[in-house]
gemmi code that builds the backbone of each chain (N, CA, C; Angstrom):
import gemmi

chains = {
    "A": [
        ("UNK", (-12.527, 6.085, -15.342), (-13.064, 6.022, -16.704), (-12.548, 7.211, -17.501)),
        ("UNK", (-12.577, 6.854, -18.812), (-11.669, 7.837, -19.387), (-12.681, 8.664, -19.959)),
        ("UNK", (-14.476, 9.285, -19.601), (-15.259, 9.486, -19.883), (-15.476, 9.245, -21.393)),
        ("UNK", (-16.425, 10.263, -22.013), (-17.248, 9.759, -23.615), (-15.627, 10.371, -24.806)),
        ("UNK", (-15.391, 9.311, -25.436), (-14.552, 9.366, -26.305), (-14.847, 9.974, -27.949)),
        ("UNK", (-14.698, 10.853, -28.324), (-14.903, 10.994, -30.148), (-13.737, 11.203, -30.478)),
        ("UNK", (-13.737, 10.567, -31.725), (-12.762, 10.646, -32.916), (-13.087, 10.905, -34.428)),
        ("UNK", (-12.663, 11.720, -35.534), (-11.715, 12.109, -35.222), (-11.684, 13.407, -34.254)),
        ("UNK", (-11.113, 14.681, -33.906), (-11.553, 15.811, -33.039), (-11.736, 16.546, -34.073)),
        ("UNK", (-10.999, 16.631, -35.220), (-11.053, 17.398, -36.504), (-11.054, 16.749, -37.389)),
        ("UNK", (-12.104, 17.492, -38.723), (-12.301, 16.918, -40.129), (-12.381, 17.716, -40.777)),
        ("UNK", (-11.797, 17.724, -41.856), (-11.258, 18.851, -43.172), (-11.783, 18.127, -44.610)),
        ("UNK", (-13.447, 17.890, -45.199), (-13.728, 17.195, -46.504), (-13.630, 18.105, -47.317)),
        ("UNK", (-14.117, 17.240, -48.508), (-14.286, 18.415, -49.571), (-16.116, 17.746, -49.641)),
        ("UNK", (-16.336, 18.186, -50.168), (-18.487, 18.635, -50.486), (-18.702, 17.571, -51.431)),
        ("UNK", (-19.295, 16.427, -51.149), (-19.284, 15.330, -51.707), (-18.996, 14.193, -50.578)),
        ("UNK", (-17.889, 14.323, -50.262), (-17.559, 12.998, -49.920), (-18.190, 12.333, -48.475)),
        ("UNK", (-17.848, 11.520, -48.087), (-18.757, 10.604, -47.209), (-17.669, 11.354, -46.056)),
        ("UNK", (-18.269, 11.331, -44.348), (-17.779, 11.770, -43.475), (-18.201, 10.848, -42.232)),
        ("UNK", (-17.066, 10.277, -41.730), (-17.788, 9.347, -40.676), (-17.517, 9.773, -38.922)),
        ("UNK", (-18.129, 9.906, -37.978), (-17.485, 10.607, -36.884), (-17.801, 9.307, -35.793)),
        ("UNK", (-16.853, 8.987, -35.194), (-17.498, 8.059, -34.002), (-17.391, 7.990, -32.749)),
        ("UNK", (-18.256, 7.385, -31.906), (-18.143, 7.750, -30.348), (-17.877, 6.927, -29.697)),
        ("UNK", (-17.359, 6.601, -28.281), (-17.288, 5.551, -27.505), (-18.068, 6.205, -26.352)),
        ("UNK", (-19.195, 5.304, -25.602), (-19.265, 6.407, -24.487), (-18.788, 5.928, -22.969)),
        ("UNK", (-19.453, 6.337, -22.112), (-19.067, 5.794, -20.581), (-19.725, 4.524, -20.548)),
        ("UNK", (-18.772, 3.711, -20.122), (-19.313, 2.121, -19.523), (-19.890, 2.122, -19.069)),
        ("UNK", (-21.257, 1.374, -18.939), (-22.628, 1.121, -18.368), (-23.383, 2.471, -18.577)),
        ("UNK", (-23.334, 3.426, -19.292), (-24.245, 4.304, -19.348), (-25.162, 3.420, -20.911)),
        ("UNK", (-26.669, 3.905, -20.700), (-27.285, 3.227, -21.352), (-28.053, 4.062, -22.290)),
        ("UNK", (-27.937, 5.207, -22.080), (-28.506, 6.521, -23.364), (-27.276, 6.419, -24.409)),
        ("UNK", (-27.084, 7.226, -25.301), (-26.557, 7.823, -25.983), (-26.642, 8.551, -27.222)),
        ("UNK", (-25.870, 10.413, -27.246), (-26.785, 11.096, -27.917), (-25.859, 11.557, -28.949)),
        ("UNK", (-26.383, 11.786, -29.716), (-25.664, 12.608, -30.843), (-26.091, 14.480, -31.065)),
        ("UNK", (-25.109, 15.249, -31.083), (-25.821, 16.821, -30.796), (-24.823, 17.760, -31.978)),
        ("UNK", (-25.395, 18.358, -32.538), (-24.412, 19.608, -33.465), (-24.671, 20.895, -33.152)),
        ("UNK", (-23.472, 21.439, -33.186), (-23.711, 22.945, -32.724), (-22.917, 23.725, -33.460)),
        ("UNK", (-24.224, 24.654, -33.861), (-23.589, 25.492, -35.126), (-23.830, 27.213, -33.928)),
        ("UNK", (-23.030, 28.273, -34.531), (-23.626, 29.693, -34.052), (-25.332, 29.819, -34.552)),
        ("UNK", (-25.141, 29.717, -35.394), (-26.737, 29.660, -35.920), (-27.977, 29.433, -35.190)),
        ("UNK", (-27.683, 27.955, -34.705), (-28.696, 27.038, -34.549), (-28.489, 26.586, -33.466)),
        ("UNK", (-27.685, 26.856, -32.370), (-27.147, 26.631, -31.286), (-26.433, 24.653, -31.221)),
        ("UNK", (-27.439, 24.322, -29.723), (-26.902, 22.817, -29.477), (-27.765, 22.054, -30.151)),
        ("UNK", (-28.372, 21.082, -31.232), (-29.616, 20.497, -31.534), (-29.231, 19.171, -31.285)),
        ("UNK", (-30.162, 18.270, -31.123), (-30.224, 17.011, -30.918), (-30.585, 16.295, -31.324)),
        ("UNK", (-29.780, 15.562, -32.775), (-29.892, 14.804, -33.907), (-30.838, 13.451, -33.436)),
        ("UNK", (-29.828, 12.569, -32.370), (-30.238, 11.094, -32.443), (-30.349, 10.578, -31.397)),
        ("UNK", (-31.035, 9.689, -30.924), (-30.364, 9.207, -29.470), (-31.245, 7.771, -29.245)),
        ("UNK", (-30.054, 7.071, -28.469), (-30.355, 5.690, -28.454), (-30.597, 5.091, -26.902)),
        ("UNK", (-31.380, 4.057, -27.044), (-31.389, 3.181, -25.822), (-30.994, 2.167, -25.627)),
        ("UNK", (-30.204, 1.283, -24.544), (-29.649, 0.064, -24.733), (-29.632, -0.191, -26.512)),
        ("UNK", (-28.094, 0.407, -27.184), (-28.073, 0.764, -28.952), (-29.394, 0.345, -29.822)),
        ("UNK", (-30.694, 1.054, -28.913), (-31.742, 1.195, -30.212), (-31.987, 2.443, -30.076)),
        ("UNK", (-31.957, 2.795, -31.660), (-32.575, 4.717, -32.020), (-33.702, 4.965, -31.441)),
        ("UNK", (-33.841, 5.724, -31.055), (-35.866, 6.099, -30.114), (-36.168, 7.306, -30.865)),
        ("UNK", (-35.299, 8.166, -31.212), (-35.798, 9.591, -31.376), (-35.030, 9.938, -32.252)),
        ("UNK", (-35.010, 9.779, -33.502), (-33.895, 10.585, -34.868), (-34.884, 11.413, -35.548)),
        ("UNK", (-36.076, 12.152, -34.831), (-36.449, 13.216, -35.427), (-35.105, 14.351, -35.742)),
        ("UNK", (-34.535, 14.902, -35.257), (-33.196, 15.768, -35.241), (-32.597, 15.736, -36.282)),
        ("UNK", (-32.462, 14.454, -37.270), (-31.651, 14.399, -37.994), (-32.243, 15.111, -39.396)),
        ("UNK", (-31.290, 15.900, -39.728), (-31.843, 16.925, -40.849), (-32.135, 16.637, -42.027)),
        ("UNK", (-31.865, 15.306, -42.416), (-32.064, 14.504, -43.682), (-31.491, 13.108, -44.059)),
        ("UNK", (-31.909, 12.723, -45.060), (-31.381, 11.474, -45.095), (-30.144, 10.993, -45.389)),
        ("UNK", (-29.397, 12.074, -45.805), (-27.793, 12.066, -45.764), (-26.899, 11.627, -44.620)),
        ("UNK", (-27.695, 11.963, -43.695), (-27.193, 11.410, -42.015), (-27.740, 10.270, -41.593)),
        ("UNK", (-26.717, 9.605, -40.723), (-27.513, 8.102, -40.568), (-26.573, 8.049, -39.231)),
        ("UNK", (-27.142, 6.984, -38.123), (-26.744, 6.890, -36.870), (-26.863, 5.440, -36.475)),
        ("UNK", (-25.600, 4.492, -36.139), (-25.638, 3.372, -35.765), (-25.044, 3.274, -34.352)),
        ("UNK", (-25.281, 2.474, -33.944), (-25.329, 1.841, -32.637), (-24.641, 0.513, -32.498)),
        ("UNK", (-24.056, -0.261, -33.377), (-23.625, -1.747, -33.401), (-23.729, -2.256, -31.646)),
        ("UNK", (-23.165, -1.713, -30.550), (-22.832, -2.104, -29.440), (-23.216, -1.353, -28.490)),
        ("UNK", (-22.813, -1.529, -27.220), (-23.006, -0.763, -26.497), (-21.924, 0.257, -26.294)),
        ("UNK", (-20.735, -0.019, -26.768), (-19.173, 0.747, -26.494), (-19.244, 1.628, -28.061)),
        ("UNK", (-19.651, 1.836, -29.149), (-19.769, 2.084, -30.054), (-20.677, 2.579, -30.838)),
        ("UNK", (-20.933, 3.785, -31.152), (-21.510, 5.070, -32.141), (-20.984, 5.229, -33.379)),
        ("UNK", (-21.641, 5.344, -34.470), (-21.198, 5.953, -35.599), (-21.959, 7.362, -35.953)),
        ("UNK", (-21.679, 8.071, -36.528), (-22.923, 9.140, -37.006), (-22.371, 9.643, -38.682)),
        ("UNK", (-22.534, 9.164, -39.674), (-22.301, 9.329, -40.864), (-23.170, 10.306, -41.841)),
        ("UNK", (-22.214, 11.087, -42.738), (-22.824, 11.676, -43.220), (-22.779, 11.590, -44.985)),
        ("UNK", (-23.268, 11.602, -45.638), (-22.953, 11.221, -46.945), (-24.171, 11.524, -48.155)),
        ("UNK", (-24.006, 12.449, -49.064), (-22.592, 13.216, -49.373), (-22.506, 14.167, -48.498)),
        ("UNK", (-21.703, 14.609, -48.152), (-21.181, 16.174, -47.339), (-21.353, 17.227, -47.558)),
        ("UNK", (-22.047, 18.593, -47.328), (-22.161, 19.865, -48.145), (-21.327, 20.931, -46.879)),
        ("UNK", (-20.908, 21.527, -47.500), (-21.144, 22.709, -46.349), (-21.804, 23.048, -45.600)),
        ("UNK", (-22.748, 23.294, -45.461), (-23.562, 23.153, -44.336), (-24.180, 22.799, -43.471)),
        ("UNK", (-23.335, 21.430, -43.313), (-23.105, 20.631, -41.971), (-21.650, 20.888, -42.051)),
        ("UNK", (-21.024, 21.799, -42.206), (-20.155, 21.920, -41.089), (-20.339, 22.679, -39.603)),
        ("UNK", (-19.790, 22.184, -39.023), (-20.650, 22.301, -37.686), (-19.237, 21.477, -36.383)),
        ("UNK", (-20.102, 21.607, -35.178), (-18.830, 20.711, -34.181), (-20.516, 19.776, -33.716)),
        ("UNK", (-19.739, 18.626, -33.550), (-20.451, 17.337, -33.867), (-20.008, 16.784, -32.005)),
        ("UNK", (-20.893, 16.640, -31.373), (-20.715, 16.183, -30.059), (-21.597, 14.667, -29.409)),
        ("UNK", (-21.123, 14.140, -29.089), (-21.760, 12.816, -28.827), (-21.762, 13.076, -26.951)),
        ("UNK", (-23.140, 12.457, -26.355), (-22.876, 12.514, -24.684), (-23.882, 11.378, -24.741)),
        ("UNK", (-23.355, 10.817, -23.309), (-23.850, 9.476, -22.814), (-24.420, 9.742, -21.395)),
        ("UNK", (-25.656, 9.346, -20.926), (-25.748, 9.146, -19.564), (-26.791, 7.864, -18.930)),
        ("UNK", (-27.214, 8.021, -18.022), (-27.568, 6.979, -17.081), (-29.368, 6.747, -17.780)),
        ("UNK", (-30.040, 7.920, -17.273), (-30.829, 8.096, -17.349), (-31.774, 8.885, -18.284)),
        ("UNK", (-31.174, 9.085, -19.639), (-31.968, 9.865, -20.508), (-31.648, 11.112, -20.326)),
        ("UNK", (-32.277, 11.926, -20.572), (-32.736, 13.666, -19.680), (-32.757, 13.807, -18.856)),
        ("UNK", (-32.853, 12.892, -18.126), (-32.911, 12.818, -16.556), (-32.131, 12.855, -15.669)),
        ("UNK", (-30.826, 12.394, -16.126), (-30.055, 12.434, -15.462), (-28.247, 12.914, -16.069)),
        ("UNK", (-27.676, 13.231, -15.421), (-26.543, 13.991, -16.055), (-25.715, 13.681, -17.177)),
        ("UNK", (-26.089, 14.254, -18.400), (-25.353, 14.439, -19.596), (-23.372, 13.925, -19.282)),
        ("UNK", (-22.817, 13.343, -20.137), (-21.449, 13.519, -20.214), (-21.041, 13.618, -21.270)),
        ("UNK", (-20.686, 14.858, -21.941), (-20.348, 15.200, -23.501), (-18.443, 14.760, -23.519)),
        ("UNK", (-18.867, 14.905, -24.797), (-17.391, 14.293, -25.443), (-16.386, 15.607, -25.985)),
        ("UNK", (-15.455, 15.454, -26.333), (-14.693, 16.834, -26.625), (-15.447, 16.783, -28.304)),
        ("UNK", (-16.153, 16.666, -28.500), (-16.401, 17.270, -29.865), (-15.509, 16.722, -31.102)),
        ("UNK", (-16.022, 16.660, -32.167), (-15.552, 16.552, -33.820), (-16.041, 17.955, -34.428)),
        ("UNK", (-15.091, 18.615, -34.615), (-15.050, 20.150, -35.430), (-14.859, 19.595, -37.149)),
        ("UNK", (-15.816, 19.614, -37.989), (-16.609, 19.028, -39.026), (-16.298, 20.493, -39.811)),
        ("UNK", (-15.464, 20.421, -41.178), (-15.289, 21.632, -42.259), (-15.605, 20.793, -43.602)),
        ("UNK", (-16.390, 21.114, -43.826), (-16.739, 20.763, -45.450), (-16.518, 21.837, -46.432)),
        ("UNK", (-15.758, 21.672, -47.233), (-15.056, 22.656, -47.891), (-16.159, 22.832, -49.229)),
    ],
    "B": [
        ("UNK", (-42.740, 22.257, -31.781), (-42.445, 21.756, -30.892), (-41.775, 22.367, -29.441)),
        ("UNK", (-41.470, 21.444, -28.831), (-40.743, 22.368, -27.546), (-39.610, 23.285, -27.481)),
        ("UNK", (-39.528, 24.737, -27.151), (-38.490, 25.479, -27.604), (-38.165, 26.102, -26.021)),
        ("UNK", (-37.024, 26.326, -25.950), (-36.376, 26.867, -24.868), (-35.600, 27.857, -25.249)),
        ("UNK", (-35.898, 28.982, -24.677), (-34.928, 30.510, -24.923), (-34.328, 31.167, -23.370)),
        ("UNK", (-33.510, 31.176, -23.527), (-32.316, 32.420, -22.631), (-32.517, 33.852, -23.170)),
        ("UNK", (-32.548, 34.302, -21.981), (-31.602, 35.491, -22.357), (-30.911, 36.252, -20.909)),
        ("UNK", (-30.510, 36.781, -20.994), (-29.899, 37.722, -22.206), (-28.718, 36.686, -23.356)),
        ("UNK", (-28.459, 36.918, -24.209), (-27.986, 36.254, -25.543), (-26.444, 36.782, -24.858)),
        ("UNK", (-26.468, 37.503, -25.131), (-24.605, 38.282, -24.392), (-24.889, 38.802, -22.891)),
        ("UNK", (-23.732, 38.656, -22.301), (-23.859, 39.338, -20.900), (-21.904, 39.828, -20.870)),
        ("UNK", (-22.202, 40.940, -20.657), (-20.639, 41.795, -20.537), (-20.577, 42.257, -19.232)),
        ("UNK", (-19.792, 41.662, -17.901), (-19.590, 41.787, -16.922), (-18.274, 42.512, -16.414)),
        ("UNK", (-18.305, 43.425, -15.274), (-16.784, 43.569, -15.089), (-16.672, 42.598, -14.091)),
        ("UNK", (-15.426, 42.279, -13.539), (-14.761, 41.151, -12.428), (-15.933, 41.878, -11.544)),
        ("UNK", (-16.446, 40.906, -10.410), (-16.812, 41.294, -9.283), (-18.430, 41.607, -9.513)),
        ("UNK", (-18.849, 42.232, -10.547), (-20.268, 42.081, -10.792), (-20.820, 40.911, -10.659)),
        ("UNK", (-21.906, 41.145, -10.194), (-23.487, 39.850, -10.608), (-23.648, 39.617, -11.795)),
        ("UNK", (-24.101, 38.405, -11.789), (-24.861, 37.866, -13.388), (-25.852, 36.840, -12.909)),
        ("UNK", (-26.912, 37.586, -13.706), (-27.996, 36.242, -13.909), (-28.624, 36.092, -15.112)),
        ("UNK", (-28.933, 34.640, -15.659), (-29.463, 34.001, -17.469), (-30.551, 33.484, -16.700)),
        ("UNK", (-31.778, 33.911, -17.399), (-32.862, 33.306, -17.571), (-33.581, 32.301, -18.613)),
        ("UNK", (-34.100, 31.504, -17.912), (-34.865, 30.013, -18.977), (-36.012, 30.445, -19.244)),
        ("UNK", (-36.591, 29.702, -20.079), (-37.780, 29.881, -20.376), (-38.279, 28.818, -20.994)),
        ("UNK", (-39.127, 27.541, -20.988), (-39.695, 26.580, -21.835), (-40.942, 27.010, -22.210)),
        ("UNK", (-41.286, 26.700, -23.395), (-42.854, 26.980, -23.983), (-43.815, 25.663, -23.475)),
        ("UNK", (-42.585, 24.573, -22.975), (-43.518, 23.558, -21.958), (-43.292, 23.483, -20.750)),
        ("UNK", (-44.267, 22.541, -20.125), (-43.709, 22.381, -18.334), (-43.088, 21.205, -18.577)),
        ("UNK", (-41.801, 21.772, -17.455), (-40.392, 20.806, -17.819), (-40.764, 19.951, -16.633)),
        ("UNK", (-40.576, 18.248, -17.032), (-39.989, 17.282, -15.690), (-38.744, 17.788, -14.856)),
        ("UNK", (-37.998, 18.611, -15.688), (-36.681, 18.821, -14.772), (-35.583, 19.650, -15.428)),
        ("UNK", (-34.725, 20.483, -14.692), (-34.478, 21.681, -15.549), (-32.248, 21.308, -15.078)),
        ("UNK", (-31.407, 21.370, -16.269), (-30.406, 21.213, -16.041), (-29.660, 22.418, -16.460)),
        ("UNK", (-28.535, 22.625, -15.635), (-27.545, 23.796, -16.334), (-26.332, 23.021, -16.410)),
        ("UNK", (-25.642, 23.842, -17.538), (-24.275, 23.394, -18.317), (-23.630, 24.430, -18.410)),
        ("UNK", (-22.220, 24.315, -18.585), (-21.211, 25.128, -18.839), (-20.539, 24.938, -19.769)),
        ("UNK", (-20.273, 25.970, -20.985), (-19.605, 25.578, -21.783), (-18.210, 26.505, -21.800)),
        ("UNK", (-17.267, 26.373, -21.919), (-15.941, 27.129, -21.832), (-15.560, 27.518, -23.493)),
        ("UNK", (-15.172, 28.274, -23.802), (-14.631, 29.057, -25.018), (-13.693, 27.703, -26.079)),
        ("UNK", (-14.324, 26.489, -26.845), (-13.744, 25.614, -27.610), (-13.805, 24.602, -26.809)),
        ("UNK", (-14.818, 24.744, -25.341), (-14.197, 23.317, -25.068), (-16.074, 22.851, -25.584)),
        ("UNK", (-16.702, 21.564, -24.255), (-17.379, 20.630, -24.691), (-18.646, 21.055, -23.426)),
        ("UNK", (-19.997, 21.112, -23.699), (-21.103, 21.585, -21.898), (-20.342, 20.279, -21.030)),
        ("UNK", (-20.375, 21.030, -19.717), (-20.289, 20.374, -19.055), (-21.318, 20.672, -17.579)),
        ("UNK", (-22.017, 19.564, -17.201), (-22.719, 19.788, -16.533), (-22.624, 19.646, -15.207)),
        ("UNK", (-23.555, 20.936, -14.178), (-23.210, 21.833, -13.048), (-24.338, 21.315, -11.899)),
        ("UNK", (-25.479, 21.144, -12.216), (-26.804, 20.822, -11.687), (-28.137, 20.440, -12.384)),
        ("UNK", (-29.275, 19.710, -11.332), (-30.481, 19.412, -11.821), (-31.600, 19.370, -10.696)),
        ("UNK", (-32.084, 20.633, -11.181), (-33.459, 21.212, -10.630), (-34.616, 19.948, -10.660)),
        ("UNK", (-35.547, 19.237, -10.350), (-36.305, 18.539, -10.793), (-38.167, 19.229, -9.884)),
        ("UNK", (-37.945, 19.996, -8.274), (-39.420, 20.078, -7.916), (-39.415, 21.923, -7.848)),
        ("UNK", (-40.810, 21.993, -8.077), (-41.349, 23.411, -8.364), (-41.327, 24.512, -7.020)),
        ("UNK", (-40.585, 25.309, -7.513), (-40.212, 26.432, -6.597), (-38.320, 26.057, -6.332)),
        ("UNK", (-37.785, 24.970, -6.304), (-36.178, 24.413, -5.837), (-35.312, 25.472, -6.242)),
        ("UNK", (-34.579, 25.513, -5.189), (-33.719, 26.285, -5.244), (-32.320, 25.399, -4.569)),
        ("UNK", (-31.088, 25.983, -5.608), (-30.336, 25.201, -4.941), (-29.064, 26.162, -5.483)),
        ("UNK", (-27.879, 25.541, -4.308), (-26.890, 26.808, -4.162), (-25.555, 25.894, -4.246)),
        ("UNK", (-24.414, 26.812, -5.341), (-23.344, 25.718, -5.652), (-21.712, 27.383, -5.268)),
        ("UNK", (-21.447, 27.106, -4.362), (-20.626, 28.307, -3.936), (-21.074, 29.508, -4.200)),
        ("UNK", (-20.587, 30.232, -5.260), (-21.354, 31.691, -5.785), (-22.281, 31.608, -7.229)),
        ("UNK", (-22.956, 30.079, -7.170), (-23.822, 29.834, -7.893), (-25.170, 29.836, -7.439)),
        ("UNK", (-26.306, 30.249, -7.718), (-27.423, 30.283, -7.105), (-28.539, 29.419, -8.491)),
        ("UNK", (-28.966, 29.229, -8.411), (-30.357, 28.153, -9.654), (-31.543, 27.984, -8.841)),
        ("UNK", (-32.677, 28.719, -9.679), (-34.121, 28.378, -9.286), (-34.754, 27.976, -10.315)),
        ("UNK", (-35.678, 26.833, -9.905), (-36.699, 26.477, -10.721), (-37.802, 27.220, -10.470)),
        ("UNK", (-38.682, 27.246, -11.358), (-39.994, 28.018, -11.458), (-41.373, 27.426, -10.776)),
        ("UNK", (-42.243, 27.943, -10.116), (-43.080, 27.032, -9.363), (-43.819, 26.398, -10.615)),
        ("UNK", (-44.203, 27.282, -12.088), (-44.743, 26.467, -13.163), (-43.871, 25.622, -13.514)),
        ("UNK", (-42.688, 25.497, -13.393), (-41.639, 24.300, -13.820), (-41.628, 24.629, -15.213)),
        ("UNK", (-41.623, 25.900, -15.665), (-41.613, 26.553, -16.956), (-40.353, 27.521, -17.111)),
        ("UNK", (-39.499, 27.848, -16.066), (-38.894, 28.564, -16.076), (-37.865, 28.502, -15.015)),
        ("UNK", (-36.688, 29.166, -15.743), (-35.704, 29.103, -13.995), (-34.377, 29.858, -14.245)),
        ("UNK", (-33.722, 29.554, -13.244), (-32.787, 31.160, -13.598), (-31.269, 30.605, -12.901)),
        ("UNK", (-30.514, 31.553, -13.278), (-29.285, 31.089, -12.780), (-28.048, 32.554, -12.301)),
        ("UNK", (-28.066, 32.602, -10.999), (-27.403, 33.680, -10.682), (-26.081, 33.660, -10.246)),
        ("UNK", (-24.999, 34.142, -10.522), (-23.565, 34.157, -9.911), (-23.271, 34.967, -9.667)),
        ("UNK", (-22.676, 35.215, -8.285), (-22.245, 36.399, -7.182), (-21.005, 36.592, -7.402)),
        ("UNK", (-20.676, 37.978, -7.847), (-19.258, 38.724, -7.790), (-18.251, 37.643, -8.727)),
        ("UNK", (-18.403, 38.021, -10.200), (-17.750, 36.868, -10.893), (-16.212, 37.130, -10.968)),
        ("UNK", (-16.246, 35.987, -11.537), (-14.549, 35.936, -11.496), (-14.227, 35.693, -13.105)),
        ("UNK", (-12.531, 35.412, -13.470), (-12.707, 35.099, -14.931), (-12.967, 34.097, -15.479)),
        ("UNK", (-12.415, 32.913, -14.453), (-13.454, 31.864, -14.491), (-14.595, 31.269, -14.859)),
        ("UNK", (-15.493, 32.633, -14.457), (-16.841, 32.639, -14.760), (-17.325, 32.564, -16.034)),
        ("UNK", (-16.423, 32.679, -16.929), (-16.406, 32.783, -18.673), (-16.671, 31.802, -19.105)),
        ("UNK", (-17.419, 31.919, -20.334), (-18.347, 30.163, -21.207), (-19.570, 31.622, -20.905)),
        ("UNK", (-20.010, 30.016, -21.700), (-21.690, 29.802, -22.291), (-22.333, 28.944, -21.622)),
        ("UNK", (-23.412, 29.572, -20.691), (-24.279, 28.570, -20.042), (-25.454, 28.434, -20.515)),
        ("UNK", (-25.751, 26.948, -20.478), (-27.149, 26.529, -21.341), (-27.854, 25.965, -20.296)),
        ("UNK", (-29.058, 26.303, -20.344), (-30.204, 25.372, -19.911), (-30.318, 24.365, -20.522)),
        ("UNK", (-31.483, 23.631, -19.941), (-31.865, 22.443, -20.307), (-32.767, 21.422, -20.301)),
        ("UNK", (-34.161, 21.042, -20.579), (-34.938, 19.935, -19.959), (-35.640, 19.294, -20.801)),
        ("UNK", (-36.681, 18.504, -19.636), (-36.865, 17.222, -20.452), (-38.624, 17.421, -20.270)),
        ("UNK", (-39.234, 17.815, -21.555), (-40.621, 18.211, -21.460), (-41.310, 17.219, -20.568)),
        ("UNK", (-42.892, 17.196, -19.889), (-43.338, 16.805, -19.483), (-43.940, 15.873, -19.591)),
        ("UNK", (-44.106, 15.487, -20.630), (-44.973, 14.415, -21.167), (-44.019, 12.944, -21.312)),
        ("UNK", (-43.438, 12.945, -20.678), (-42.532, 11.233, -20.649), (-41.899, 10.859, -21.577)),
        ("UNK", (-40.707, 11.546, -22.212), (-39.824, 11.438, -23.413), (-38.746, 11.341, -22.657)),
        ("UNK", (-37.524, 11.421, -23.224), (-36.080, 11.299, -22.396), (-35.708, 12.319, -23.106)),
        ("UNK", (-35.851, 13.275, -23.949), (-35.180, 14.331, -24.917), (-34.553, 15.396, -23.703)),
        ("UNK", (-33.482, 15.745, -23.980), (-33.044, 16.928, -23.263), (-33.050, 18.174, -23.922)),
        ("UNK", (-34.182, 19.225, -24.093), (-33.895, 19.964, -25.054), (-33.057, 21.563, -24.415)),
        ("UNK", (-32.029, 21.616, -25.422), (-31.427, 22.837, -24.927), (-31.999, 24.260, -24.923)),
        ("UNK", (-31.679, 25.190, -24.024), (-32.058, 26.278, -24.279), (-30.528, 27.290, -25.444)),
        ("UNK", (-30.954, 28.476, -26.072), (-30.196, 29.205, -26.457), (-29.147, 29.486, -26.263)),
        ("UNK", (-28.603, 29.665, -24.745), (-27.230, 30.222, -24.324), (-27.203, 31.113, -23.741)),
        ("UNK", (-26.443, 31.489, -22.991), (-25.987, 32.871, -22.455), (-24.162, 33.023, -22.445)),
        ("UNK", (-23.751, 33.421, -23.333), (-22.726, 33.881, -23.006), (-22.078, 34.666, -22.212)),
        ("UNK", (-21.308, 35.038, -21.279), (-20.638, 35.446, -20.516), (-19.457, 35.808, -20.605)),
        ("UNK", (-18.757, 36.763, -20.733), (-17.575, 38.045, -20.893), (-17.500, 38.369, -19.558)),
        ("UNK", (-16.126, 38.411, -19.325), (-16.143, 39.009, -17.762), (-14.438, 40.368, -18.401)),
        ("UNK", (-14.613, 41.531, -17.784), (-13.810, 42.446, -18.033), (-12.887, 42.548, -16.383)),
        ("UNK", (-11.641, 42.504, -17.123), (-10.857, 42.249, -15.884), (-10.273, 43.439, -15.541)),
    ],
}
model = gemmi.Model(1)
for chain_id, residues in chains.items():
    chain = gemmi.Chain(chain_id)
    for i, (resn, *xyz) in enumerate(residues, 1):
        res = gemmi.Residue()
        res.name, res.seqid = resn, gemmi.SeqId(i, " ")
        for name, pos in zip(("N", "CA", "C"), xyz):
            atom = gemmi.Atom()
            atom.name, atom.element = name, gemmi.Element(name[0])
            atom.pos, atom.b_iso = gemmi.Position(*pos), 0.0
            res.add_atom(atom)
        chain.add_residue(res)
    model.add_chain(chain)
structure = gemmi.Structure()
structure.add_model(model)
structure.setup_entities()
């Protein structure tokens, strides 16, 4: 398996515009999370889904952010409009069992809102 | 809500020294995970503590859970440069959620 996939790895907006980041994760894993990590604020944990339903989007910092699930192979995490201060590195991980069982993070989306 | 802190925040090691990062949850954890994060890369995860008092040993890695399941620690013998990243804790409060909440970090510097 080619473990949890994100694209793009880098994003360069300008403050306004819409920003879309997406994930693929590990086959048959049935969590999947969405996490940003700033120096600030360390790792936080925006969203996270079960067989692709949201359970827990307390995390998400406002309504500018939104988190879909269409499938099971497929994540979106959108942001719109964009400010600076979600720039941030944007990490998606998938696993078996929730918390429970071992995390597999993705190489990250490094997110610059100009 | 549930907060998890490390420390020490920095740790500046020479080659061959000890290091140990301490957890801390303000809840009792179902189960306590450590991660590694490397300088730009992504955590990647090392182990999972789940019963009170566990101790468990990964070459010159050592990890204890806390008998309150509130706390736990992570020690490495005579580091190497290797040993460099940011290690995070990790768990999943007690009360039957799936959230993994992270702890702070510990960074790690090793002087060669």
């Amino acid at each position: 398996d080619a473990g949890v996939i994100q694209s793009p790895r880098h994003e360069v907006t300008e403050m306004g515009q819409e920003v879309t980041l997406r994930c693929k994760p590990i086959s048959g894993h049935d969590y999947l999370f969405w996490y940003r990590q700033t120096m600030m604020r360390g790792l936080e944990l925006l969203i996270y889904f079960n067989n692709n339903v949201p359970i827990d989007d307390s995390g998400m910092p406002e309504d500018r952010f939104s988190a879909k699930m269409p499938n099971a192979s497929f994540s979106t995490l959108k942001i719109q409009p964009s400010e600076p201060r979600d720039s941030a590195v944007y990490f998606c991980a998938s696993s078996l069992r929730g918390g429970l069982s071992e995390q597999f993070f993705g190489p990250g989306t490094r997110l610059t809102v100009l | 809500g549930q907060q998890v802190m490390q420390i020490p925040q920095y740790q500046h090691v020479q080659e061959g020294e000890d290091f140990t990062t301490y957890c801390n949850s303000s809840t009792t954890l179902s189960n306590i995970q450590w991660y590694k994060q490397r300088p730009g890369g992504h955590p990647v995860f090392l182990i999972q503590l789940v019963k009170s008092g566990e101790v468990k040993k990964q070459k010159r890695l050592t990890f204890q859970f806390g008998e309150a399941k509130k706390n736990s620690s992570l020690h490495i013998t005579a580091t190497q440069t290797t040993d460099v990243g940011t290690y995070f804790c990790a768990g999943v409060a007690n009360f039957g959620n799936e959230k993994l909440t992270f702890g702070t970090g510990t960074r790690l510097t090793i002087i060669p």
